[in-house]
DSSP file (Angstrom, degrees, kcal/mol; ACC not computed):
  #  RESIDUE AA STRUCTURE BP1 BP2  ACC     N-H-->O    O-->H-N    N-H-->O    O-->H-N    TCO  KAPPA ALPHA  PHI   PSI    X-CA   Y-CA   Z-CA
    1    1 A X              0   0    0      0, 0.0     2,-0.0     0, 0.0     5,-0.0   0.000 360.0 360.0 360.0 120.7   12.5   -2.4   -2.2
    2    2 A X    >>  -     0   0    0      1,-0.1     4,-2.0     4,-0.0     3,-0.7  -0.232 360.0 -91.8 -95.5-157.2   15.4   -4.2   -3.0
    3    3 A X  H 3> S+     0   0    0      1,-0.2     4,-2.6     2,-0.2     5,-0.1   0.903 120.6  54.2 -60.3 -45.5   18.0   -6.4   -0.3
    4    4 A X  H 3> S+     0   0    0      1,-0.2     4,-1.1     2,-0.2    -1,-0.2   0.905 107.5  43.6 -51.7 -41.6   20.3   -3.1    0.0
    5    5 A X  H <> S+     0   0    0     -3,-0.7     4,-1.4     1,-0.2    -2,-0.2   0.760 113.2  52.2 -85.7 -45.7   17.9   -0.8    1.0
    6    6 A X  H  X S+     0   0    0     -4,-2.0     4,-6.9     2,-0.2     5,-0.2   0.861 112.0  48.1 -38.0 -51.7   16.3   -3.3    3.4
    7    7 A X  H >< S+     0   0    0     -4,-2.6     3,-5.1     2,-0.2     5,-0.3   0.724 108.1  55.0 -67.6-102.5   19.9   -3.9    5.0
    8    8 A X  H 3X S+     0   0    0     -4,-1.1     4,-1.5     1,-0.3    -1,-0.2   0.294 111.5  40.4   2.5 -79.1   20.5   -0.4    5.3
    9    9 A X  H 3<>S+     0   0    0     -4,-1.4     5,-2.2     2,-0.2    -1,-0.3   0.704 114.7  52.3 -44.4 -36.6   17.3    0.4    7.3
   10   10 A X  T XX5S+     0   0    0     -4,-6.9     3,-7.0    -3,-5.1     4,-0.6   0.848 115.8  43.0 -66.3 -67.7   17.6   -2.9    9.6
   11   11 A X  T 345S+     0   0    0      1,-0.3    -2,-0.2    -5,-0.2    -3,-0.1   0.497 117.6  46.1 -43.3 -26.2   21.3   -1.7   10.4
   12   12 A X  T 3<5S-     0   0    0     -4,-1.5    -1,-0.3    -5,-0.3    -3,-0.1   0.174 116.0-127.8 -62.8  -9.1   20.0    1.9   10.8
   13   13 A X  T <45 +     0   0    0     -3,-7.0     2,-0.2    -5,-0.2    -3,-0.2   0.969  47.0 163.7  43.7  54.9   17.3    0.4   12.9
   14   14 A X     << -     0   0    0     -5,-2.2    -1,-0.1    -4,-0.6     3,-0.1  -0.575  44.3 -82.2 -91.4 150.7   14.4    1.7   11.4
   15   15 A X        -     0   0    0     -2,-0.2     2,-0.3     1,-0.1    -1,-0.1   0.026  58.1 -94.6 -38.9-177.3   10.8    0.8   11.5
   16   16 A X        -     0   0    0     -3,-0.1     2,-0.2    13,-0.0    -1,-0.1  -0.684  47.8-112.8-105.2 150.0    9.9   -1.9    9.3
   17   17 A X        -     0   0    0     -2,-0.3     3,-0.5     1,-0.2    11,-0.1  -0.632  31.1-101.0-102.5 156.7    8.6   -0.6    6.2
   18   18 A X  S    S+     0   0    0      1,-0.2     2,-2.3    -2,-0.2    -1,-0.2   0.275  87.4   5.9 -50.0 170.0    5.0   -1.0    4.9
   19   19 A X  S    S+     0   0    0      1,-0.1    -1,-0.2     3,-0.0     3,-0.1   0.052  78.2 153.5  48.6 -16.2    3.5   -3.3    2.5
   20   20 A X        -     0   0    0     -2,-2.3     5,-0.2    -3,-0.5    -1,-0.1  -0.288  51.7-100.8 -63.0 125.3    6.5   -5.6    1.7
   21   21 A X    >>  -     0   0    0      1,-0.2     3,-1.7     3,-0.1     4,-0.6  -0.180  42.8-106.3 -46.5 131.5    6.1   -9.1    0.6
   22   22 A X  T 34 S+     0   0    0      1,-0.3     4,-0.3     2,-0.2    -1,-0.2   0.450 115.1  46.2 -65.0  21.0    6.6  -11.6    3.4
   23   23 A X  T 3> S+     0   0    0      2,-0.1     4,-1.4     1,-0.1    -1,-0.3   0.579 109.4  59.3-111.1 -19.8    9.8  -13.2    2.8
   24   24 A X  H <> S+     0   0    0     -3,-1.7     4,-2.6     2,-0.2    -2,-0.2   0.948 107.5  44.6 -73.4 -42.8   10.9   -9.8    2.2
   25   25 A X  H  < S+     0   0    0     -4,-0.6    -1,-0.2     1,-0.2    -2,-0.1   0.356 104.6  61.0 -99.5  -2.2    9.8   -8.7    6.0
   26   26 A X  H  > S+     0   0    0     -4,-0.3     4,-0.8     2,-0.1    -1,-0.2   0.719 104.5  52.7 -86.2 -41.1   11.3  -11.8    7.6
   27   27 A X  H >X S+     0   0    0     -4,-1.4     4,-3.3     1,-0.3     3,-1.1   0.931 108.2  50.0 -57.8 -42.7   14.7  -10.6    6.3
   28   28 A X  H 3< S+     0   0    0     -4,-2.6     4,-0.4     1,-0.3    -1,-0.3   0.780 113.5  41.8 -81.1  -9.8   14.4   -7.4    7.7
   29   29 A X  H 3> S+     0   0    0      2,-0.2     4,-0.6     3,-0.1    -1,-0.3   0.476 116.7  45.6 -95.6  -1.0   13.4   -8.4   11.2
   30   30 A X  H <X S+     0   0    0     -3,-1.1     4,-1.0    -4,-0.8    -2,-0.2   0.612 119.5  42.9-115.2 -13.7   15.8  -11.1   11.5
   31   31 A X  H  X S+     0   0    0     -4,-3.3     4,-0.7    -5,-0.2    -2,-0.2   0.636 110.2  58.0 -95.3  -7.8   18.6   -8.9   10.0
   32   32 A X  H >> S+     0   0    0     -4,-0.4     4,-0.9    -5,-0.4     3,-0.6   0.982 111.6  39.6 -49.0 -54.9   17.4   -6.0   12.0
   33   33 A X  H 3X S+     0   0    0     -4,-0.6     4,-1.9     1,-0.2    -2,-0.2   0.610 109.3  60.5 -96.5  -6.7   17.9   -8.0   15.2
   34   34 A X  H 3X S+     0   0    0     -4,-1.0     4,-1.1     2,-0.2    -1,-0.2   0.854 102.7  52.8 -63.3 -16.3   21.3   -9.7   14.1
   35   35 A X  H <X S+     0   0    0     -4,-0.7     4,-2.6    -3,-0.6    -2,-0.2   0.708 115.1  42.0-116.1 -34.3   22.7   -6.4   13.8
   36   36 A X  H  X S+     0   0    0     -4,-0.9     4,-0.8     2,-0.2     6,-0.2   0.913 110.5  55.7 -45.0 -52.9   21.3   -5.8   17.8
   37   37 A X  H  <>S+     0   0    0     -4,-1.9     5,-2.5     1,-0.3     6,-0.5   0.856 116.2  35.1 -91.8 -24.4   22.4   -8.9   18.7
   38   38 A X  H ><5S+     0   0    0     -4,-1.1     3,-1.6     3,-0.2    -1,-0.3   0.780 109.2  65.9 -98.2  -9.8   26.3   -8.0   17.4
   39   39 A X  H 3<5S+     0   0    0     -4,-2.6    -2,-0.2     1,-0.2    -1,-0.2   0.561 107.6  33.2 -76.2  11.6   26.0   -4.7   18.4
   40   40 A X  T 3<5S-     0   0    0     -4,-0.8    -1,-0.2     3,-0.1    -2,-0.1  -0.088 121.0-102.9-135.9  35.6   25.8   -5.4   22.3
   41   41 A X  T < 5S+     0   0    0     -3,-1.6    -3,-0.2     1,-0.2    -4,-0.1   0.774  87.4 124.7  76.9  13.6   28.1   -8.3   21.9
   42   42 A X  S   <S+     0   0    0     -5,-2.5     2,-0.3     1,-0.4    -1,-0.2   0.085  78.1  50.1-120.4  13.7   26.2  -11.2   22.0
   43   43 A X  S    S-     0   0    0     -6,-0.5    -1,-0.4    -5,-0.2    -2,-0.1  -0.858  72.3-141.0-165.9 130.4   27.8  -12.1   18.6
   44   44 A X     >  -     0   0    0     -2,-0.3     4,-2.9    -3,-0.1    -2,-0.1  -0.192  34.9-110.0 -84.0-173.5   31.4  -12.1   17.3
   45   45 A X  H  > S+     0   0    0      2,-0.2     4,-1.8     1,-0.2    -1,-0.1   0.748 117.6  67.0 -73.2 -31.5   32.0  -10.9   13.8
   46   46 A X  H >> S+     0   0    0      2,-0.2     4,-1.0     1,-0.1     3,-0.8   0.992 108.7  34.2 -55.0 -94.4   32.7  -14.5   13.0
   47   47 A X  H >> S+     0   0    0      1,-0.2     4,-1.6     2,-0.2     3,-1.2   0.790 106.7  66.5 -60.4 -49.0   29.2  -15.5   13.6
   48   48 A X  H 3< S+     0   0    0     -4,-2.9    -1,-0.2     1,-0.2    -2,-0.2   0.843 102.7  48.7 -21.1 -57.8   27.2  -12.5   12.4
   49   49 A X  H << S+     0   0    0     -4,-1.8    -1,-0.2    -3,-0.8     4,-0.2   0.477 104.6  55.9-106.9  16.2   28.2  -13.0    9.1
   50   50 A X  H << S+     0   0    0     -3,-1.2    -1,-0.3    -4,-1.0    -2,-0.2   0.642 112.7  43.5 -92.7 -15.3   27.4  -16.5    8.8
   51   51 A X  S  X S+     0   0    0     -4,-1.6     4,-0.8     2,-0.1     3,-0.5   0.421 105.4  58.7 -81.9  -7.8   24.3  -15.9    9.7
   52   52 A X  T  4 S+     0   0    0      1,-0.2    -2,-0.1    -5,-0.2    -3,-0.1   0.551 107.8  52.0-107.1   0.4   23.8  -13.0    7.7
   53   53 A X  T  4 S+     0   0    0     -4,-0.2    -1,-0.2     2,-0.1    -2,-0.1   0.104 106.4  50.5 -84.7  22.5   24.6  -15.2    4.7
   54   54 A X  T  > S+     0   0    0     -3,-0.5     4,-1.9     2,-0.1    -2,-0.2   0.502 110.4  49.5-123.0 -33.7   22.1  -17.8    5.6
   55   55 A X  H  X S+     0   0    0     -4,-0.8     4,-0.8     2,-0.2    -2,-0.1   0.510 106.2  61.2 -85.3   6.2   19.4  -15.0    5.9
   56   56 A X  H  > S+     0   0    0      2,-0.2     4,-3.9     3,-0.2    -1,-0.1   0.800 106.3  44.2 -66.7 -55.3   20.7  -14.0    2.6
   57   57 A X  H  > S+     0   0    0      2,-0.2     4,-2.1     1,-0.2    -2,-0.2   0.899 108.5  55.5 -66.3 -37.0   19.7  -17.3    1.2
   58   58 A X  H  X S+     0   0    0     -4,-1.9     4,-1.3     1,-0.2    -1,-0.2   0.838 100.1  59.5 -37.0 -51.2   16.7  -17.3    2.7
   59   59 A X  H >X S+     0   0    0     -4,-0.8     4,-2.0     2,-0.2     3,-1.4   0.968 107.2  47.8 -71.8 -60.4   15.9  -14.2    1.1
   60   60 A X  H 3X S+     0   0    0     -4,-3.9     4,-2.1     1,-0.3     5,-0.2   0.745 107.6  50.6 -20.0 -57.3   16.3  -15.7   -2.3
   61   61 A X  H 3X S+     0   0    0     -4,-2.1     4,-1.4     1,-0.2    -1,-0.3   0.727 113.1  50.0 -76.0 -17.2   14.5  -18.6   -2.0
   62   62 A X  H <X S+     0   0    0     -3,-1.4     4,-1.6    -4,-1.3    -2,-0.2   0.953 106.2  53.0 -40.1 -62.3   11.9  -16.5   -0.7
   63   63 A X  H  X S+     0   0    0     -4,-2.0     4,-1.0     1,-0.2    -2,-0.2   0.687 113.3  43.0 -45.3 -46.5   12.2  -14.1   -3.6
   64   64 A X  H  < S+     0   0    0     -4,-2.1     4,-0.4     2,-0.2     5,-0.2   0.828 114.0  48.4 -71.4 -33.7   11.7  -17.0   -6.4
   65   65 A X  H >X S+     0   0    0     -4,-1.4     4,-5.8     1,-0.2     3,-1.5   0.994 113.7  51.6 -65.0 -41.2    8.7  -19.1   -4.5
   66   66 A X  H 3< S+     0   0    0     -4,-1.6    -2,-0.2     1,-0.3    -1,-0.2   0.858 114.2  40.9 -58.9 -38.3    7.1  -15.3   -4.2
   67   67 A X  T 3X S+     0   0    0     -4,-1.0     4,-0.5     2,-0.2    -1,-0.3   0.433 117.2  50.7 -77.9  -0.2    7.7  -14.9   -8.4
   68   68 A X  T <4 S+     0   0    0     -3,-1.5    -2,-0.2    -4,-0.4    -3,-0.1   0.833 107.6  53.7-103.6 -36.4    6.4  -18.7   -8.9
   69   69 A X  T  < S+     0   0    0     -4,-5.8    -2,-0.2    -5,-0.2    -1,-0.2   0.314 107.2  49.6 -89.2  12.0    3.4  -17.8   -6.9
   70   70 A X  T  4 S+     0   0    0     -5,-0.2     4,-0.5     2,-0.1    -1,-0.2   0.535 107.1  58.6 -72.9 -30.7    2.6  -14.8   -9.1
   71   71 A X  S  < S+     0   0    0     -4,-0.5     4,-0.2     1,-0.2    31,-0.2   0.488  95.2  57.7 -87.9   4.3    2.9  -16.8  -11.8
   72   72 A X  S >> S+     0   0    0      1,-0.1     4,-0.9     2,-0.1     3,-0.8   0.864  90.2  74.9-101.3 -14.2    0.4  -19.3  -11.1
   73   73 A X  H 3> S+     0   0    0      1,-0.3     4,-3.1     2,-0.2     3,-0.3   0.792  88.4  57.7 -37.1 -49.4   -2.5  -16.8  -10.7
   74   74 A X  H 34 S+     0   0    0     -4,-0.5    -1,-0.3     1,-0.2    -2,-0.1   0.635 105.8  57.8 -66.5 -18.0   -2.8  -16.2  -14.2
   75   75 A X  H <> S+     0   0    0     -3,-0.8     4,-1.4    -4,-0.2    -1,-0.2   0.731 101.4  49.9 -75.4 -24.8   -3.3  -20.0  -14.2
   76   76 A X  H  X>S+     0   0    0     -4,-0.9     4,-3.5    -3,-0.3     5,-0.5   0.860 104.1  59.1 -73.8 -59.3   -6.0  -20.1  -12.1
   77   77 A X  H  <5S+     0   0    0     -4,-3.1    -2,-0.2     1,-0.2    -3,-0.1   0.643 103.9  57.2 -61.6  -1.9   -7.9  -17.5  -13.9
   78   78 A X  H  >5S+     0   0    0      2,-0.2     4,-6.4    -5,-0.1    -1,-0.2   0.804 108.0  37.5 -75.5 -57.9   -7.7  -19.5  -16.5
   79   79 A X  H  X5S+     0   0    0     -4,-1.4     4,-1.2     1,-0.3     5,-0.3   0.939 111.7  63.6 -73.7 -26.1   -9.4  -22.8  -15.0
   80   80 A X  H  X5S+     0   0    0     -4,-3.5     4,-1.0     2,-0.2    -1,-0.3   0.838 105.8  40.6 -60.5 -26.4  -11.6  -20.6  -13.4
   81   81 A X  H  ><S+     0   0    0     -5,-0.5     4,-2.7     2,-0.2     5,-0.4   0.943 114.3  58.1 -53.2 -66.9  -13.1  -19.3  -17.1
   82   82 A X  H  X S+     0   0    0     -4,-6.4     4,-0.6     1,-0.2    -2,-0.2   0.594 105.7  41.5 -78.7   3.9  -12.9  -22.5  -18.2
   83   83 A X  H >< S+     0   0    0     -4,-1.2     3,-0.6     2,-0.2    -1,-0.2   0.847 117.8  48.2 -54.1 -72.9  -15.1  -24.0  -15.7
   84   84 A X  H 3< S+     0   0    0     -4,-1.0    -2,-0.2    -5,-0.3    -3,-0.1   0.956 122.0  35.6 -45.8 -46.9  -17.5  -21.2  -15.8
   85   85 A X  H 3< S-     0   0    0     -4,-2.7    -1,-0.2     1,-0.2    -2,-0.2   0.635  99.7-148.3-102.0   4.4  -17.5  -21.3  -19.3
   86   86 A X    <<  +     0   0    0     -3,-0.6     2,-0.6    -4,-0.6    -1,-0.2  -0.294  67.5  20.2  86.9-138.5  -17.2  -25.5  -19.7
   87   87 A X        +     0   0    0     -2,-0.1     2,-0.3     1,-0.1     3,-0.1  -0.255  65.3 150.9 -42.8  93.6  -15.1  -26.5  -23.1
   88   88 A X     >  -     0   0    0     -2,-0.6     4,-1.7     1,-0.1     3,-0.4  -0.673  27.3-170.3-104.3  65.6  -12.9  -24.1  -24.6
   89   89 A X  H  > S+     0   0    0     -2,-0.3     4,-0.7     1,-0.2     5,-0.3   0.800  87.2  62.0 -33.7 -40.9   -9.9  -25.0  -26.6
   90   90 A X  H >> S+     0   0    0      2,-0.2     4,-1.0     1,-0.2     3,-0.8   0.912 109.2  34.0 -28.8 -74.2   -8.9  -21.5  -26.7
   91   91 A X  H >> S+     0   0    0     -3,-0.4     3,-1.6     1,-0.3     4,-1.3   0.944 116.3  59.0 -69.6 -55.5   -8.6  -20.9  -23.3
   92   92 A X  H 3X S+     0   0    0     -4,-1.7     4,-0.9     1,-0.4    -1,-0.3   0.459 104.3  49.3 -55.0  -8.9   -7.3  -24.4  -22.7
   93   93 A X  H <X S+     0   0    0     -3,-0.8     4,-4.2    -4,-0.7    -1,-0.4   0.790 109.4  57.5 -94.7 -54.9   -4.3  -24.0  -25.1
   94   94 A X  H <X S+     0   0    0     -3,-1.6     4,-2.2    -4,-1.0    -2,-0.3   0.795 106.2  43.6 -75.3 -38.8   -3.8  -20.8  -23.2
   95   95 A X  H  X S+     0   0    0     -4,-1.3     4,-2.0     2,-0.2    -1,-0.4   0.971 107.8  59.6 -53.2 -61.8   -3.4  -22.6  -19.8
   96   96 A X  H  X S+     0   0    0     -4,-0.9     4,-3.8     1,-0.3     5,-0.3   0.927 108.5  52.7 -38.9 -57.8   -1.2  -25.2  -21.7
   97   97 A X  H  X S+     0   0    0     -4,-4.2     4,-1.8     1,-0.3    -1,-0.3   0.851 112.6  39.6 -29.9 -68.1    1.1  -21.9  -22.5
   98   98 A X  H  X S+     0   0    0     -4,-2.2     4,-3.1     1,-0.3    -1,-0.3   0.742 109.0  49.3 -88.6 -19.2    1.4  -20.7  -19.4
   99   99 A X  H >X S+     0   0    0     -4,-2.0     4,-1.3     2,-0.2     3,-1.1   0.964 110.0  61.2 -76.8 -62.9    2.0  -23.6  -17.1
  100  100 A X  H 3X S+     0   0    0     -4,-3.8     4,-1.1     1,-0.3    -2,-0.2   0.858 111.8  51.4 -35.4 -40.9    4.9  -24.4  -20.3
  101  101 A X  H 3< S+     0   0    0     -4,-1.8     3,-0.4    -5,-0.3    -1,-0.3   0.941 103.1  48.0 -25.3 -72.9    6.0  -20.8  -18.7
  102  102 A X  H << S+     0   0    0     -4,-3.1    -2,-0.2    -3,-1.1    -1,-0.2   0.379 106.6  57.9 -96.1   3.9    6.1  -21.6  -15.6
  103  103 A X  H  <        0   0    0     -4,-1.3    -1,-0.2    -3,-0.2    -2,-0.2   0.682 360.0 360.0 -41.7 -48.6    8.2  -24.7  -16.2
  104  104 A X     <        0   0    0     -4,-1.1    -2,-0.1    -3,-0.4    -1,-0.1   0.607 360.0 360.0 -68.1 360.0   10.9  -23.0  -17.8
């Protein structure tokens, strides 16, 4: 579910939706309740939407640590083979790869 579809449903006030990655589910509760907090006035228009571009950012950096920490998995299941299986250049090359990956 991407950032639109989330905004849409906090502004609609909808449940929070199932399953959603946490960074994802911070956005929608904090933009849920900005969208409370300026509809009954307790925030000008002014303020709203400087705060709704700061949970914007938020949501980014979320988005990228959440894709950096998917890409380190495959890295793990690497040094975990090669522990179980001791010396492997194969697999050890193959770790090299992917941490050169997840550099870029």
């Amino acid at each position: 579910m991407d950032i639109k579809r989330l905004d849409g449903m906090a502004k609609a006030g909808e449940e929070l939706p199932q399953g959603l990655a946490s960074y994802k589910q911070n956005y929608y509760i904090a933009s849920r309740g900005l969208y409370k907090q300026y509809e009954r006035g307790e925030i000008d228009l002014t303020r709203a939407r400087i705060e709704k571009a700061e949970l914007m950012e938020a949501y980014k950096e979320g988005e990228w640590e959440w894709e950096y920490f998917l890409k380190l998995h495959p890295i793990l299941d690497k040094l975990q083979q090669l522990a179980k299986e001791g010396s492997n250049s194969v697999v050890e090359f193959e770790i090299l790869e992917l941490i050169e990956k997840l550099l870029k």
